[in-house]
PyMOL Python script that loads the backbone (N, CA, C, O; Angstrom):
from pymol import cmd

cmd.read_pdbstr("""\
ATOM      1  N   UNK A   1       0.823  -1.192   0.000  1.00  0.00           N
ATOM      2  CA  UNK A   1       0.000   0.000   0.000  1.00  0.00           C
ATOM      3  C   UNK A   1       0.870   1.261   0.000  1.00  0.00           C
ATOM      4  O   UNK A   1       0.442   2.297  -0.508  1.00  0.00           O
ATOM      5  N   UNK A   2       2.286   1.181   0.653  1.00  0.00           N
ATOM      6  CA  UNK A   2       2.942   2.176   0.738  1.00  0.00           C
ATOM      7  C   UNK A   2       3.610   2.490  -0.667  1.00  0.00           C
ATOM      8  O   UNK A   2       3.881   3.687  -0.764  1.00  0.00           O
ATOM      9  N   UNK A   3       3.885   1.874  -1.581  1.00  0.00           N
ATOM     10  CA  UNK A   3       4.159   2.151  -2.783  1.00  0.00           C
ATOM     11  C   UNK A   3       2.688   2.506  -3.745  1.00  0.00           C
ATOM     12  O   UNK A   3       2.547   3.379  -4.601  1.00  0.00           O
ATOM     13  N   UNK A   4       2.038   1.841  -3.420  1.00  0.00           N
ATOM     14  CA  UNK A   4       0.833   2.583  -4.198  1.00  0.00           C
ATOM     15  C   UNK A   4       0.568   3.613  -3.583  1.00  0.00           C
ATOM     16  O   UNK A   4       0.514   4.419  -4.512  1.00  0.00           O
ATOM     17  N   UNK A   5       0.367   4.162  -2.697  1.00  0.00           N
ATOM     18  CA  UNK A   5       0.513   5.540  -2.588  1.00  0.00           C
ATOM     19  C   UNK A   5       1.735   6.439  -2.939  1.00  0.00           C
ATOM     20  O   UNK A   5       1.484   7.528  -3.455  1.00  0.00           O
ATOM     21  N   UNK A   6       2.685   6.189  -2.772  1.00  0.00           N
ATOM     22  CA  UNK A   6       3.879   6.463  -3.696  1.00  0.00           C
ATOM     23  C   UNK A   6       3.768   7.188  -4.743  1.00  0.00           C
ATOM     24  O   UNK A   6       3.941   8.404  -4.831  1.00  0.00           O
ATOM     25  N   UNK A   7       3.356   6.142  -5.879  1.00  0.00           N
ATOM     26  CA  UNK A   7       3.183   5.998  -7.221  1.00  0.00           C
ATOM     27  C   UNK A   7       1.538   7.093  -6.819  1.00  0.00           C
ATOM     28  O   UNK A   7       1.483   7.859  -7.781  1.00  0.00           O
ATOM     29  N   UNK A   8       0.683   7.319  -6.154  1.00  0.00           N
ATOM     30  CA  UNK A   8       0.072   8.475  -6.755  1.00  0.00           C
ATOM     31  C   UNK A   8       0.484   9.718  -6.299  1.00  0.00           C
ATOM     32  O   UNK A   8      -0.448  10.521  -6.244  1.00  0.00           O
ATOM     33  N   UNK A   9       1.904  10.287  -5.845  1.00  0.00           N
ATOM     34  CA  UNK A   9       2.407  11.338  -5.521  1.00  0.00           C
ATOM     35  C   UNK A   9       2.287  11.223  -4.256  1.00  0.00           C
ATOM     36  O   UNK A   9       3.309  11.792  -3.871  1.00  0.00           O
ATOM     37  N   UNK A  10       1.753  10.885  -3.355  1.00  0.00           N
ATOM     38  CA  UNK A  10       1.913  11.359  -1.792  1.00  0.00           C
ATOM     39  C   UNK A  10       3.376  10.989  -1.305  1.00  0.00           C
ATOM     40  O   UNK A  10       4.179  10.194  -1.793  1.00  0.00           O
ATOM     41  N   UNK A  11       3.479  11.866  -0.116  1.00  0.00           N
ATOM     42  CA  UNK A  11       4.613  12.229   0.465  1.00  0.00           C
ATOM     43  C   UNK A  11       4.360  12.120   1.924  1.00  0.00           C
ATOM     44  O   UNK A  11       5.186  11.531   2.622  1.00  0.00           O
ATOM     45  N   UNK A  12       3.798  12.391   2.198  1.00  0.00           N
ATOM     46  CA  UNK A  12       3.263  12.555   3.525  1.00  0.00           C
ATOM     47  C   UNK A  12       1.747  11.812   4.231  1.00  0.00           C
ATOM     48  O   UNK A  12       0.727  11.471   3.632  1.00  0.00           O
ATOM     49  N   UNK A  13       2.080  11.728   5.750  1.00  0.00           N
ATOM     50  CA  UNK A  13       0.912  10.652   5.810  1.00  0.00           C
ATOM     51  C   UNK A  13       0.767  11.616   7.356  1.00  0.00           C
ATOM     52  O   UNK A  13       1.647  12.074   8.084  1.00  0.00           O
ATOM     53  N   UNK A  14      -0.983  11.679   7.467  1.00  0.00           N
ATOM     54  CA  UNK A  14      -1.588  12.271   8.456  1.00  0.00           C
ATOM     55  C   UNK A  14      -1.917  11.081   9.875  1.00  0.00           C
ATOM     56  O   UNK A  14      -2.303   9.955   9.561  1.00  0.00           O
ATOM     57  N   UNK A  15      -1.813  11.276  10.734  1.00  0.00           N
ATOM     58  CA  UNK A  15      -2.169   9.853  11.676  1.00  0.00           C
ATOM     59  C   UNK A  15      -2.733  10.493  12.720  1.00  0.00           C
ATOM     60  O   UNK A  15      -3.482   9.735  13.336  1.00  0.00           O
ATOM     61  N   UNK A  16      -2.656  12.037  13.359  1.00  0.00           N
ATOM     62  CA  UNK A  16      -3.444  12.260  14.376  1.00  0.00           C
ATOM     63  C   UNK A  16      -5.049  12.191  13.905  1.00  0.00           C
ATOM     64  O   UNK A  16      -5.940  11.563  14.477  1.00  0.00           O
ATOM     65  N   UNK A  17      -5.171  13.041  12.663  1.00  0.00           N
ATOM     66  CA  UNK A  17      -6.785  13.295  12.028  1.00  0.00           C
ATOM     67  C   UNK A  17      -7.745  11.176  11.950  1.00  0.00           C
ATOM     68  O   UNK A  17      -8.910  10.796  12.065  1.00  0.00           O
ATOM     69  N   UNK A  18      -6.549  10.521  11.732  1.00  0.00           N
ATOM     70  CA  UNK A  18      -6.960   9.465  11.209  1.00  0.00           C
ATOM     71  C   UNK A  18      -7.473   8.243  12.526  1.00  0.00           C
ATOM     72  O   UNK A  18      -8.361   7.399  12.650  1.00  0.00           O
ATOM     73  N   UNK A  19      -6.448   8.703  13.256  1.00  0.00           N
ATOM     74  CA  UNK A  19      -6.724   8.131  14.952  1.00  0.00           C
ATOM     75  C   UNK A  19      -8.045   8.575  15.947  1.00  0.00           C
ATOM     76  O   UNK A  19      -8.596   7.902  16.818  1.00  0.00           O
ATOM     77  N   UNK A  20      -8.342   9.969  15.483  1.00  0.00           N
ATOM     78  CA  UNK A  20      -9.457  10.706  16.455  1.00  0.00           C
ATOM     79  C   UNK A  20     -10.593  10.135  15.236  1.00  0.00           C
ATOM     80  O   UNK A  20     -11.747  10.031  15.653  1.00  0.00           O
ATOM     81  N   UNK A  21     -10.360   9.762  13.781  1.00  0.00           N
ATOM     82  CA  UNK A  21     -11.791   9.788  13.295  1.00  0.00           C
ATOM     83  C   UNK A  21     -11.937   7.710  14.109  1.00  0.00           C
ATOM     84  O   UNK A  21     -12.974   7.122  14.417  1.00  0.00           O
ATOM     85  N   UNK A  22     -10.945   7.353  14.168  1.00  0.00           N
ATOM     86  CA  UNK A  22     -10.798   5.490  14.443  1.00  0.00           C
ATOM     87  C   UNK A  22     -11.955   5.996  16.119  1.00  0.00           C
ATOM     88  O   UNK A  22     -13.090   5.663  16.461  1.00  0.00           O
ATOM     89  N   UNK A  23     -10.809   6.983  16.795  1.00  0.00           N
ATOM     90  CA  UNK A  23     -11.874   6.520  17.921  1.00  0.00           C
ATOM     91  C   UNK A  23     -13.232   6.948  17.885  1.00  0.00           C
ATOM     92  O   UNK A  23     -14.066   6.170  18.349  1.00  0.00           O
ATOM     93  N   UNK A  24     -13.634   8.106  17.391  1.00  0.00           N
ATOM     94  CA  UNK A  24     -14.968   8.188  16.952  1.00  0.00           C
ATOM     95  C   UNK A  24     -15.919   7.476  16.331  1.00  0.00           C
ATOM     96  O   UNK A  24     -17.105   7.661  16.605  1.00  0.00           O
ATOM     97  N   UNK A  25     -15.564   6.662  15.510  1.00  0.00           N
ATOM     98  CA  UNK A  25     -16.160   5.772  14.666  1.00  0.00           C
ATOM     99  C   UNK A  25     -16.455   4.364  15.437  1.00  0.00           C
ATOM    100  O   UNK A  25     -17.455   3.659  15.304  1.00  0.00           O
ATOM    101  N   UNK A  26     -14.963   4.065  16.547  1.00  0.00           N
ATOM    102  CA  UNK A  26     -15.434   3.351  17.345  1.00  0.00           C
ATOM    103  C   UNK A  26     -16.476   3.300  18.470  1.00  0.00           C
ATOM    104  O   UNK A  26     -17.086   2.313  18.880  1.00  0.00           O
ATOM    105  N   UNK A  27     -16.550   4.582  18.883  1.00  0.00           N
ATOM    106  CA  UNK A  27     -17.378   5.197  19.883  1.00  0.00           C
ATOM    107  C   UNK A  27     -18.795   5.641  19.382  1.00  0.00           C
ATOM    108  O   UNK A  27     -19.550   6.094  20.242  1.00  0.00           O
ATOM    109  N   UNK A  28     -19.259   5.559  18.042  1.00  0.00           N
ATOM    110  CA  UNK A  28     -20.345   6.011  17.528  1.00  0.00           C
ATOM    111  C   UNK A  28     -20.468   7.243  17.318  1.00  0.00           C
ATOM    112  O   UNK A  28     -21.425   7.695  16.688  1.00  0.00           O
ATOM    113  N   UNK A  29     -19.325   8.129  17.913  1.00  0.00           N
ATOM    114  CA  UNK A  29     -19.409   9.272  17.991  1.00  0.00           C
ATOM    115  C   UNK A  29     -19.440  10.350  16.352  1.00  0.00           C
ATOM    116  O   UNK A  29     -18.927   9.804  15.375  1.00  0.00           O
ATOM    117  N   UNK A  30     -19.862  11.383  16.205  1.00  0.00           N
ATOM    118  CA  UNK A  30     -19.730  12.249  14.923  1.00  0.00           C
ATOM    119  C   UNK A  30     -18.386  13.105  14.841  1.00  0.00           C
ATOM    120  O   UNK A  30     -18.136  13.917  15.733  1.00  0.00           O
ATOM    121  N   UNK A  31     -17.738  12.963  14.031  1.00  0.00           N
ATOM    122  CA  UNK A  31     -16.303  13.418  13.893  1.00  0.00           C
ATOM    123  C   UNK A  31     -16.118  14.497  12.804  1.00  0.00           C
ATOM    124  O   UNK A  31     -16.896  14.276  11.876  1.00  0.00           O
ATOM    125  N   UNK A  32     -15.482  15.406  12.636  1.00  0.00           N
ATOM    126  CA  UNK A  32     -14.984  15.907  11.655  1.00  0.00           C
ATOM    127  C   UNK A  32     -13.320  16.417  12.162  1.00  0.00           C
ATOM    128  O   UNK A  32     -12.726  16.290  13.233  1.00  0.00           O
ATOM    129  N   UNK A  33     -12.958  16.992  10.935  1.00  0.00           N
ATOM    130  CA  UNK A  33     -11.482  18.009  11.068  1.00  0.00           C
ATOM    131  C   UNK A  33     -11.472  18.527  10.388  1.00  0.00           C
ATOM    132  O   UNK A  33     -12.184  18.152   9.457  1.00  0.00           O
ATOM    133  N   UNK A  34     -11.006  19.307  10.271  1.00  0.00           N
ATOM    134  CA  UNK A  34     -10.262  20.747   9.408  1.00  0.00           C
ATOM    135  C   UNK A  34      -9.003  20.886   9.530  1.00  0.00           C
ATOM    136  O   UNK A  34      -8.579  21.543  10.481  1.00  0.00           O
ATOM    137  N   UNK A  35      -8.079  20.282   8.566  1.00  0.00           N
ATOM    138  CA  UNK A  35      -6.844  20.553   8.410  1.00  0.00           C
ATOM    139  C   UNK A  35      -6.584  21.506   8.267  1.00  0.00           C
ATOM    140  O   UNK A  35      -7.396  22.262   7.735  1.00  0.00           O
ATOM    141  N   UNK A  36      -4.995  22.085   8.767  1.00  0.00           N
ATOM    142  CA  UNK A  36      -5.084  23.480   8.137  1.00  0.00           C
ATOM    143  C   UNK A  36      -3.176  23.646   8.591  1.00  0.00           C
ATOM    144  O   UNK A  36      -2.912  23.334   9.752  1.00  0.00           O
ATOM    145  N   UNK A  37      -2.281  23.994   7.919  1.00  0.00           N
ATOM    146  CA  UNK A  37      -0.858  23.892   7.388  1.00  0.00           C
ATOM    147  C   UNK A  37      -0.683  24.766   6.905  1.00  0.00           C
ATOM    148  O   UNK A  37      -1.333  25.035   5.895  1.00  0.00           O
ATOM    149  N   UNK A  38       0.291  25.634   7.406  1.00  0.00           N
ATOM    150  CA  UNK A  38       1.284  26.803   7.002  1.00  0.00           C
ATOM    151  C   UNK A  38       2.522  26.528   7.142  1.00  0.00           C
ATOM    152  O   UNK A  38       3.334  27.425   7.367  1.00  0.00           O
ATOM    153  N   UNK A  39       2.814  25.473   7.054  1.00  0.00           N
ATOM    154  CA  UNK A  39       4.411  25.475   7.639  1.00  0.00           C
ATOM    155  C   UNK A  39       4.855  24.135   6.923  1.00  0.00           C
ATOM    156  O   UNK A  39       3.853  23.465   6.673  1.00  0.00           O
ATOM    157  N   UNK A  40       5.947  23.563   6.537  1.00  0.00           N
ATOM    158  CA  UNK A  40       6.847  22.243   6.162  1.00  0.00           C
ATOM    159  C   UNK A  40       7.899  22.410   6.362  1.00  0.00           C
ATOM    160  O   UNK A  40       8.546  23.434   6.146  1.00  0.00           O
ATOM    161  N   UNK A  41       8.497  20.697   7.143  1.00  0.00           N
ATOM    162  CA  UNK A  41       9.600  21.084   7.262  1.00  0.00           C
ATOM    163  C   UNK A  41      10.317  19.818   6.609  1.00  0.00           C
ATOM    164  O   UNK A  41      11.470  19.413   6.751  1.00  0.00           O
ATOM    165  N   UNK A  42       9.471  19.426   6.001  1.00  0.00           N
ATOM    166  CA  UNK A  42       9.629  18.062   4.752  1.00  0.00           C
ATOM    167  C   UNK A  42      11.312  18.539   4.244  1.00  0.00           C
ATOM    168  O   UNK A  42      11.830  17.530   3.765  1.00  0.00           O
ATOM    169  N   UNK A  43      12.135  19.540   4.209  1.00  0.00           N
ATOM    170  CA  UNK A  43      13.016  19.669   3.564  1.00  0.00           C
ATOM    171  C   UNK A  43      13.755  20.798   4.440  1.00  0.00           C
ATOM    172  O   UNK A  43      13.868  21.977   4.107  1.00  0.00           O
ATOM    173  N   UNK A  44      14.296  20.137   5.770  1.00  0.00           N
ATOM    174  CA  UNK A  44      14.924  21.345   7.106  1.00  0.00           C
ATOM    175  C   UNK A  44      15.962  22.076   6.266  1.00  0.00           C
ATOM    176  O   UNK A  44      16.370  23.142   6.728  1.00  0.00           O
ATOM    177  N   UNK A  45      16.507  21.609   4.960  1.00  0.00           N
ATOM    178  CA  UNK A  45      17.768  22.017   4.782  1.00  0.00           C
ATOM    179  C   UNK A  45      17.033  23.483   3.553  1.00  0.00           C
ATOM    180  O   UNK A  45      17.868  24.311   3.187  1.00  0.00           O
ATOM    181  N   UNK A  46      15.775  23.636   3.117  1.00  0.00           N
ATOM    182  CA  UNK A  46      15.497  24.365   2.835  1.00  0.00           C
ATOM    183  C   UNK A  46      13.813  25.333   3.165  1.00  0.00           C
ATOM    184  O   UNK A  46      12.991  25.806   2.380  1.00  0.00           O
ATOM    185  N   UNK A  47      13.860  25.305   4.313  1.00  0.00           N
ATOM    186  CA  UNK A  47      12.767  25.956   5.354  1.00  0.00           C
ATOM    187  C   UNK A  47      12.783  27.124   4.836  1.00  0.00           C
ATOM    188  O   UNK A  47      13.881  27.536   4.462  1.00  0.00           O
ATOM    189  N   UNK A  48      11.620  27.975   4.665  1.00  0.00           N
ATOM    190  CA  UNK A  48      11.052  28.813   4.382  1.00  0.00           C
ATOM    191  C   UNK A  48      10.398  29.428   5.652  1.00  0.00           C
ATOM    192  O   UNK A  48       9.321  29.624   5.090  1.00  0.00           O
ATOM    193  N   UNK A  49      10.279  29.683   6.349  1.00  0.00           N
ATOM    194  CA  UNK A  49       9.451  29.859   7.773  1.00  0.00           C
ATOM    195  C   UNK A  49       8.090  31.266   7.478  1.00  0.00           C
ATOM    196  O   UNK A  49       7.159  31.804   8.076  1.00  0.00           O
ATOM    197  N   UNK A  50       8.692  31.306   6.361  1.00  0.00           N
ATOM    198  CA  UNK A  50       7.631  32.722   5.621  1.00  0.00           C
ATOM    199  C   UNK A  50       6.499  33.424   6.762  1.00  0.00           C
ATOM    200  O   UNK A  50       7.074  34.149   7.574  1.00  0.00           O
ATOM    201  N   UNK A  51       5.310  33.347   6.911  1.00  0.00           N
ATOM    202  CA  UNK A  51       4.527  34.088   8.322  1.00  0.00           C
ATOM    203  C   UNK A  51       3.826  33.329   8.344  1.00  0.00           C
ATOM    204  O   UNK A  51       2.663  33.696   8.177  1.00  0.00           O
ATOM    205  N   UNK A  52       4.106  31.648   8.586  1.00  0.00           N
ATOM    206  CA  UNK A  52       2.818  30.754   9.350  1.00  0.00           C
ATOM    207  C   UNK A  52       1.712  30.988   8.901  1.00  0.00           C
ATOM    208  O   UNK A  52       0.744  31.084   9.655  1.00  0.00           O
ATOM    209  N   UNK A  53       1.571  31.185   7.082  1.00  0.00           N
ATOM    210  CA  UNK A  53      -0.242  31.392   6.885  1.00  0.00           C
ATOM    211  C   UNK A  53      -0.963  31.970   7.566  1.00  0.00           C
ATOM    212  O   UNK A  53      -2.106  31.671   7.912  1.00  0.00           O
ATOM    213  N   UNK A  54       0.085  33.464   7.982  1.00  0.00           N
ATOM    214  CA  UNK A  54      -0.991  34.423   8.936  1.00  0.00           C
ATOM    215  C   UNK A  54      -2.288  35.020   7.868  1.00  0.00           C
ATOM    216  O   UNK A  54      -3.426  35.256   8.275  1.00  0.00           O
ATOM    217  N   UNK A  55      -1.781  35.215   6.280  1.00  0.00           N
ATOM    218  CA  UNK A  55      -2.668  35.726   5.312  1.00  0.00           C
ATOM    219  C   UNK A  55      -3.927  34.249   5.222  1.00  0.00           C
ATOM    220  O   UNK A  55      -5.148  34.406   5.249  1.00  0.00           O
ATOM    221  N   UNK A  56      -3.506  33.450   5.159  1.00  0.00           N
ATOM    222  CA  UNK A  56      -5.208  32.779   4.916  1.00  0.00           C
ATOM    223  C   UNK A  56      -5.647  31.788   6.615  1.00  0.00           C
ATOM    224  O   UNK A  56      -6.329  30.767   6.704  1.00  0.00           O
ATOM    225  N   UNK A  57      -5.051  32.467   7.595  1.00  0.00           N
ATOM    226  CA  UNK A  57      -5.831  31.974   9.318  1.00  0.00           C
ATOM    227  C   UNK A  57      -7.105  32.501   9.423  1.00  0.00           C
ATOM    228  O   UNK A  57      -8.060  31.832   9.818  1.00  0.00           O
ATOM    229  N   UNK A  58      -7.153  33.286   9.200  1.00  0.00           N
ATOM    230  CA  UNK A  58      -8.327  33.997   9.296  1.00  0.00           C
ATOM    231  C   UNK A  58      -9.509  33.405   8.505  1.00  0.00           C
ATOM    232  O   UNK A  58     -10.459  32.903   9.106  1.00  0.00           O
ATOM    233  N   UNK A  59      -9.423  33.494   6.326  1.00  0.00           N
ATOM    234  CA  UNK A  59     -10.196  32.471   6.086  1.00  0.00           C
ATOM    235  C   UNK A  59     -10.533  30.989   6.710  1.00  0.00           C
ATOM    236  O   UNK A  59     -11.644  30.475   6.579  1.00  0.00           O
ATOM    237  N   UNK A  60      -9.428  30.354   7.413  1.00  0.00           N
ATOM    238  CA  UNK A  60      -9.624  29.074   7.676  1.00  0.00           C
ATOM    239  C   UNK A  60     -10.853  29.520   8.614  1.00  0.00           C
ATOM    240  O   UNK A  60     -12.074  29.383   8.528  1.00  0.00           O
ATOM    241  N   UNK A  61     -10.120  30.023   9.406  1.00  0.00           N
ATOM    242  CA  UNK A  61     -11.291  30.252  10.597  1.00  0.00           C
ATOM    243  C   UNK A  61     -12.450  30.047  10.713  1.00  0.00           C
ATOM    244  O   UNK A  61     -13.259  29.276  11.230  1.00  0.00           O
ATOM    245  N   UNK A  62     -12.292  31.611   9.632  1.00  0.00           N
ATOM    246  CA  UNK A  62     -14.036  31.693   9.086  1.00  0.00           C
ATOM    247  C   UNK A  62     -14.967  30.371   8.710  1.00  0.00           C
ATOM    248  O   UNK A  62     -16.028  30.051   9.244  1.00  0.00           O
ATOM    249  N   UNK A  63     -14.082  29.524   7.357  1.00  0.00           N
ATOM    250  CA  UNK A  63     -14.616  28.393   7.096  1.00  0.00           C
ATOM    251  C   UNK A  63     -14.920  27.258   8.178  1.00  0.00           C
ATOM    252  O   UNK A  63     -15.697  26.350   7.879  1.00  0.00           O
ATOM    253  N   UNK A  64     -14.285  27.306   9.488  1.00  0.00           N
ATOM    254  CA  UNK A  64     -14.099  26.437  10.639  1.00  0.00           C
ATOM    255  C   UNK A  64     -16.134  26.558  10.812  1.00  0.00           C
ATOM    256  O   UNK A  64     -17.048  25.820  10.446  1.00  0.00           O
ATOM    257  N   UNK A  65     -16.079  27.762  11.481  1.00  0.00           N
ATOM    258  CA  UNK A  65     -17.159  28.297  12.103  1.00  0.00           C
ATOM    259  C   UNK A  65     -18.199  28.148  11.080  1.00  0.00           C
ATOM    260  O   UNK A  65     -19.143  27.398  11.328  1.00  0.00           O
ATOM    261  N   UNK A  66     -18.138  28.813   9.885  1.00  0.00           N
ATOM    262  CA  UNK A  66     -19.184  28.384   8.868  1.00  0.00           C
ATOM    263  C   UNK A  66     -19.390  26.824   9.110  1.00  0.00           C
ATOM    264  O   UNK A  66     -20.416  26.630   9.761  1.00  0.00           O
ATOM    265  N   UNK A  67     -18.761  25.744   8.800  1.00  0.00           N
ATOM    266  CA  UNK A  67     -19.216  24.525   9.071  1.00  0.00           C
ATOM    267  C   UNK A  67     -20.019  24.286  10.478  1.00  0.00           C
ATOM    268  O   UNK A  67     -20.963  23.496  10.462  1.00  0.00           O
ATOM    269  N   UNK A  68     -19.719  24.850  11.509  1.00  0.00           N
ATOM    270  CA  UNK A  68     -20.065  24.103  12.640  1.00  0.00           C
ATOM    271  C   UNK A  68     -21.408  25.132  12.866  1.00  0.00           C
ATOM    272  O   UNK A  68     -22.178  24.809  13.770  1.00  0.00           O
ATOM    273  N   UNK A  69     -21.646  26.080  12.257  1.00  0.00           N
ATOM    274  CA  UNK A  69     -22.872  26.665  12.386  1.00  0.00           C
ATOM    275  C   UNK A  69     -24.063  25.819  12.047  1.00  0.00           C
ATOM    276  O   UNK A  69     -25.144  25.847  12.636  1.00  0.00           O
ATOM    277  N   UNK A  70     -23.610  24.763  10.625  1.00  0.00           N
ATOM    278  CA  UNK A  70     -24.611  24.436  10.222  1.00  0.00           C
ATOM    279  C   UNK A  70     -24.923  22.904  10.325  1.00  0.00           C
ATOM    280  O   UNK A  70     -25.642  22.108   9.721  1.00  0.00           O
ATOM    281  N   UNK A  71     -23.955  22.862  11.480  1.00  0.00           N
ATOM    282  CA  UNK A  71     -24.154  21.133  12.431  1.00  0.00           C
ATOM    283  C   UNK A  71     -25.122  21.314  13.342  1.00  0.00           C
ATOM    284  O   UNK A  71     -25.454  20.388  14.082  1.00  0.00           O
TER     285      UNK A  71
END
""", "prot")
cmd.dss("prot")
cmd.show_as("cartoon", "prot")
cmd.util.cbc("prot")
cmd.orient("prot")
């Protein structure tokens, strides 16, 4: 599986989002997330630290709250 994902470009693998939806799902419970990434350090030897996606925090936000308004 790890080469087939490979072979469709991924690089990276999420496990906290994937663990809280396992225990929810085990628990019956209703789950969501909202990812949200300003930063990589996939490549320390060429870090960018640029401003932590201070320009789109705010949209996220917004979109956070828009969703949970209409739960």
């Amino acid at each position: 599986m790890v080469e087939y994902r490979k072979s469709e470009g991924c690089s990276t693998v999420e496990m906290e989002c994937a663990a809280l939806a396992a225990c929810a799902q085990k628990r019956g419970a209703s789950f969501g997330q909202i990812l949200y990434t300003a930063d990589s350090l996939a490549n320390i030897y060429a870090h960018d630290e640029r401003d932590w996606g201070k320009g789109s925090l705010r949209k996220a936000l917004e979109l956070c709250i828009a969703v949970l308004r209409t739960i």
